[in-house]
Steps between C-alpha positions, in 0.01 A plus 500: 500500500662662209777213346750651277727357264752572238377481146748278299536802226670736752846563587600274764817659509360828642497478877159711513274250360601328832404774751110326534648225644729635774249475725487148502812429583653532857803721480503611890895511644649430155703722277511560092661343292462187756799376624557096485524502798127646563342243257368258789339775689365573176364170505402453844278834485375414149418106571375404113790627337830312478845718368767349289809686395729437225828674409641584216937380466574602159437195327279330761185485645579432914213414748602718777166465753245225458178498713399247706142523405546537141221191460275600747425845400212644326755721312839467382773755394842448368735834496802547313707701687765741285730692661755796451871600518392708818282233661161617390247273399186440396265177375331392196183278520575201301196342311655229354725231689496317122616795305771621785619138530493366123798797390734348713389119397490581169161359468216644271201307636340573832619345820411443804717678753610433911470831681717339699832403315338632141562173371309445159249213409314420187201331689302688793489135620897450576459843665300342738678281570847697536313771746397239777907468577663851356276694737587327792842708452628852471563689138711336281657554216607246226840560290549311194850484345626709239575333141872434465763306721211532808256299370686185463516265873866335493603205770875597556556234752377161391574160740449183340396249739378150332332269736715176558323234253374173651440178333223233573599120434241247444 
């Protein structure tokens, strides 16, 4: 059996150093570029590879599809999906959850990241941890508030109620 693989000084960004692989992957009933909507029968008829897709809004990163078996695959790939003005799109393969994540977080140090919410952690250990519950539920997608007037939490309707005091006599 021949194995091939893809010598870390070639262009990964050239689609033919790809085309000794194709053969490995089940592709039967599904068209190209894959649609979302064709990712779990992507799944089903490749069983130890889980799909996640990501999608670019401008100024965020959105989780738009998470699989269900991200943890219990022998491989894992996260897409970025761009688009076009005339609905055309294609994805990128991202490498790096740290070095996607840490722009928006403003964060120079590696993190750990959900591929579920894309939540970032500075211990693998609270990642752990945060996975056992966030996969339980679909994508998410935390928004933190701009600086400015946003960021500040104000109670506008405040009810004093004082308990009636008591006294003990000896």
């Amino acid at each position: 059996m021949n194995v091939v693989s893809i010598n870390s000084n070639q262009h990964k960004d050239y689609a033919g150093i790809y085309k000794p692989f194709m053969h490995l992957l089940n592709m039967e009933g599904i068209q190209s570029p894959v649609p979302i909507s064709s990712i779990g029968k992507f799944e089903s008829q490749n069983p130890d590879i889980s799909v996640n897709v990501l999608y670019h809004d401008g100024n965020q990163i959105i989780p738009i599809r998470s699989s269900t078996f991200t943890d219990q695959c022998k491989h894992h790939i996260t897409l970025l999906m761009i688009t076009d003005s005339h609905e055309r799109f294609h994805y990128l393969s991202v490498q790096s959850m740290s070095r996607l994540v840490a722009s928006q977080v403003n964060s120079r140090y590696k993190c750990y990241v959900c591929h579920y919410c894309l939540y970032p952690f500075r211990k693998e250990v609270q990642l752990k941890q945060h996975k056992i519950m966030c996969q339980k539920h679909q994508s998410q997608q935390i928004n933190y508030p701009t600086s400015g007037k946003d960021d500040i939490l104000k109670f506008t309707k405040i009810n004093y109620q004082f308990p009636v005091p008591f006294v003990i006599i000896l």
